[in-house]
VEXDREN-2710 file (C-alpha; in Angstrom, 1 decimal):
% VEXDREN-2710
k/r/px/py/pz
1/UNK/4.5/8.7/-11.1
2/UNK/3.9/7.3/-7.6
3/UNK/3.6/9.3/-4.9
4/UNK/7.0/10.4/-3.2
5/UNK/8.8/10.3/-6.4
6/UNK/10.9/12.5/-8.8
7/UNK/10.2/13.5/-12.2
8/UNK/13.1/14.5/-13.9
9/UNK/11.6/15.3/-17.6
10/UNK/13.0/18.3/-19.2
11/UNK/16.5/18.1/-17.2
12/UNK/19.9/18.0/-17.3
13/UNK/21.8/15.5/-15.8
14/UNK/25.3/16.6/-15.4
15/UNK/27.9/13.5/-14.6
16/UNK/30.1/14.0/-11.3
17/UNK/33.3/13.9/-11.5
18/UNK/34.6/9.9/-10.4
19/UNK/31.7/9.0/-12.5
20/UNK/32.2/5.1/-12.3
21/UNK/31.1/4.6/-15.4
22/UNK/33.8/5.6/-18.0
23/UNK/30.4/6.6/-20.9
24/UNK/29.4/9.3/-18.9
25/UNK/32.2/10.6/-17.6
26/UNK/31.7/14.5/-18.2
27/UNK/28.4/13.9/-19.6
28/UNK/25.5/16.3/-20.0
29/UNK/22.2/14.0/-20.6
30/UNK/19.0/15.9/-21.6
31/UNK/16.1/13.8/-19.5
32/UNK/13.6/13.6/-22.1
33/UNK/11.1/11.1/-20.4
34/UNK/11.0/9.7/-16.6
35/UNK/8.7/7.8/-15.2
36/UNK/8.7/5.4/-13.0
37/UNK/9.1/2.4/-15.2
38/UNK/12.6/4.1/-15.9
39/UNK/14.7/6.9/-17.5
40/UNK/15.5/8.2/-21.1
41/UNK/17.8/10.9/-22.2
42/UNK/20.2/11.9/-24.8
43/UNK/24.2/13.1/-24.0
44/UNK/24.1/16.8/-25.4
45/UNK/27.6/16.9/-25.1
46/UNK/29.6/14.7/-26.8
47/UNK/30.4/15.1/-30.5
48/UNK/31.9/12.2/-32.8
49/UNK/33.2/12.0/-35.9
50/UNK/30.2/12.3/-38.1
51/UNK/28.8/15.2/-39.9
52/UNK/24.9/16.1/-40.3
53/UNK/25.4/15.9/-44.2
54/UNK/27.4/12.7/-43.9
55/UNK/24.7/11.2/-41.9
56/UNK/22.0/12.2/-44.2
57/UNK/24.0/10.5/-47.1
58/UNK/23.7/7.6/-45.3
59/UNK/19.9/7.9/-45.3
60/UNK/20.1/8.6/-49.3
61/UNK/19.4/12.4/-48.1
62/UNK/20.9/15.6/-49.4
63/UNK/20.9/18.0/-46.8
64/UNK/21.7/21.9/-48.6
65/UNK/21.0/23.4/-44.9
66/UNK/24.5/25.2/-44.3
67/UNK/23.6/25.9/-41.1
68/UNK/23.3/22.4/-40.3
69/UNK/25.7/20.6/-42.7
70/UNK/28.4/20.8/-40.5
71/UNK/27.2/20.5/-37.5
72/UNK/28.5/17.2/-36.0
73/UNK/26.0/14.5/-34.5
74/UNK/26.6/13.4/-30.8
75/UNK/27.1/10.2/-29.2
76/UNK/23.2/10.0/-27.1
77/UNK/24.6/7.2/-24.8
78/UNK/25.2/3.3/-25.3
79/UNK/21.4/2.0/-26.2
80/UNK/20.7/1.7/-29.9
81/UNK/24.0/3.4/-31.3
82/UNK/22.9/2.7/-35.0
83/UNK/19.9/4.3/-34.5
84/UNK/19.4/8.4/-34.6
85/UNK/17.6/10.5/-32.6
86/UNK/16.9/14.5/-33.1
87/UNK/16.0/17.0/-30.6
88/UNK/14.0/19.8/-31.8
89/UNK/12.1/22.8/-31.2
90/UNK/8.4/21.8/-30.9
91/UNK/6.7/23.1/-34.0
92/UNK/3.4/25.4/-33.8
93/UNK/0.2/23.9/-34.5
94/UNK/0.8/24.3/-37.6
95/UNK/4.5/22.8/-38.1
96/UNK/5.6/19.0/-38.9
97/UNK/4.1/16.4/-37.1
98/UNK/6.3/13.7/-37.2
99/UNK/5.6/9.8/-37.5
100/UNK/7.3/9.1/-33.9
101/UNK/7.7/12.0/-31.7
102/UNK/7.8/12.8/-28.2
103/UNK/6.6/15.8/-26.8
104/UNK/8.3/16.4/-23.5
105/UNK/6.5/18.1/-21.2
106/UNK/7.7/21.3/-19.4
107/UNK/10.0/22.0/-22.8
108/UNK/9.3/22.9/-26.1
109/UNK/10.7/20.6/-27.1
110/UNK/10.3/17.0/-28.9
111/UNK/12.1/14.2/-30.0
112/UNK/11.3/12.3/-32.8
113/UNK/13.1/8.9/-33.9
114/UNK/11.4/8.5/-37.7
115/UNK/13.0/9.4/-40.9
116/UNK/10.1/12.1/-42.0
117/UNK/12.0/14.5/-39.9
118/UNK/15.0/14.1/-41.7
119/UNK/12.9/14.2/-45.1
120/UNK/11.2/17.5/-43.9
121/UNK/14.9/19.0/-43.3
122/UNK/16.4/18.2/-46.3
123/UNK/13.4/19.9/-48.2
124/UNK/14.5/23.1/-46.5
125/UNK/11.5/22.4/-43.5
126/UNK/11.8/21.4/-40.2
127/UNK/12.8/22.9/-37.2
128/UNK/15.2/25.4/-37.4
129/UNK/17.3/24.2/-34.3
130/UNK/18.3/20.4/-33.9
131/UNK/20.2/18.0/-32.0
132/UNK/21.4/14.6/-33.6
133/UNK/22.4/11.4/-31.9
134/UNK/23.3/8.3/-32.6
135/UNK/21.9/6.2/-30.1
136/UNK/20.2/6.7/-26.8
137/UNK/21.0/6.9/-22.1
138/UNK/18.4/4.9/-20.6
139/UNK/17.4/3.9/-16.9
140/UNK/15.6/0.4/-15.6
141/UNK/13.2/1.8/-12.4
142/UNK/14.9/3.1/-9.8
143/UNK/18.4/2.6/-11.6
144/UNK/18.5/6.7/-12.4
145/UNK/17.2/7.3/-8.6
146/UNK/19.7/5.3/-7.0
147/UNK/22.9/6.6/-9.3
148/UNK/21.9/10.1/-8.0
149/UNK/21.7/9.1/-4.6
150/UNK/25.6/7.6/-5.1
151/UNK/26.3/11.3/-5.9
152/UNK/26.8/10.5/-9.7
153/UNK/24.6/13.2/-11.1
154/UNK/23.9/16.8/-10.1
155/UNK/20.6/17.5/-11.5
156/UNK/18.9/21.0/-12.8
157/UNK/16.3/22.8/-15.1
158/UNK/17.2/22.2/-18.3
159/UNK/17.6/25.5/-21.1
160/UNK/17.2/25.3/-24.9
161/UNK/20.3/27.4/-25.2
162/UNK/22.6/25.4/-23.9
163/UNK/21.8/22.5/-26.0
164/UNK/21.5/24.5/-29.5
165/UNK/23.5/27.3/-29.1
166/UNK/26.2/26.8/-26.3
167/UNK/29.3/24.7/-27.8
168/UNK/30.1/21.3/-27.1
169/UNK/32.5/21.4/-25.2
170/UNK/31.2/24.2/-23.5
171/UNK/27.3/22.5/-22.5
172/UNK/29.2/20.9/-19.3
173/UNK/30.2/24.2/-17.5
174/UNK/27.6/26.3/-18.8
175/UNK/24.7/23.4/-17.1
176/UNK/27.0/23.8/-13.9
177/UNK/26.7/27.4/-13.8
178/UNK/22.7/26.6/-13.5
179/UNK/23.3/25.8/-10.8
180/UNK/25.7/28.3/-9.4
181/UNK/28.3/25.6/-9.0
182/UNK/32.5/26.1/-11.0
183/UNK/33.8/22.9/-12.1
184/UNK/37.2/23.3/-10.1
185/UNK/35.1/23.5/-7.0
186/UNK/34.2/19.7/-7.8
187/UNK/35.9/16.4/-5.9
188/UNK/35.8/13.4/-7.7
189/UNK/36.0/12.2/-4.0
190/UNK/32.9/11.6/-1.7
191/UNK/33.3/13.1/1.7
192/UNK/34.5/11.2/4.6
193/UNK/34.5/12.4/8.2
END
């Protein structure tokens, strides 16, 4: 990073209301790289219409973990839609590595885009908490610096619990109240004197 810049690794980004652009309206994005060559992150926050087991089916996978069968896979942002990406607990030294993982630093947490980890699930391995997307949020330099200085995202420490164990349509609020901050106390209007 150069000198006089942010690093937002291992945050939330949490869309302003009047968001311009109509993806991340409402969005939660969990920052996991940012350099200054750019920006990626995954949206935490929005659900669609596929299930963990359906999506391993469609790898030739059989996935008997019940507590993850039905949980649904989430919309990462518009880059790469057909591709998945999971969001896991790091693993101890002597856990999984996977083929294509990144470690982000200040979490403990990684995110790998190679089938192994899906392979290592559906043997009953793995981590124990995940996070699936279908595609991927990412920033050119300077585009994820200058959207924050438009007021499009409030930005804050990110926690584990809020992206395994908070429900979906309860990650928005609960990254707010990071913060200190109650959604009704938000304009969708910049202020004017």
């Amino acid at each position: 990073m150069a000198d006089g810049s942010i690093n937002l690794t291992n945050q939330f980004l949490i869309a302003m209301p009047g968001m311009a652009d109509g993806t991340f309206s409402g969005a939660v994005v969990y920052l996991c790289e940012h350099t200054d060559k750019g920006a990626l992150g995954l949206v935490i926050n929005k659900p669609i219409d596929i299930k963990l087991k359906n999506l391993f089916e469609k790898v030739e996978l059989t996935l008997d973990r019940e507590d993850l069968a039905e949980q649904p896979v989430y919309f990462g942002g518009p880059v790469q839609t057909e591709r998945g990406f999971v969001l896991h607990e790091r693993l101890g030294a002597d856990g999984g590595h996977y083929n294509s993982s990144l470690a982000i630093p200040g979490g403990d947490l990684e995110m790998t885009t190679s089938k192994d980890v899906l392979e290592a699930l559906a043997n009953g391995a793995g981590p124990k908490k995940i996070l699936v997307t279908l595609g991927y949020s990412g920033w050119s330099a300077g585009q994820l610096e200058e959207e924050i200085g438009r007021n499009g995202w409030l930005t804050v420490d990110a926690t584990p619990e809020i992206i395994f164990d908070t429900p979906a349509e309860d990650r928005y609020e609960r990254a707010l109240s990071l913060l200190g901050i109650d959604p009704r106390m938000l304009s969708g209007e910049a202020g004017h004197a």
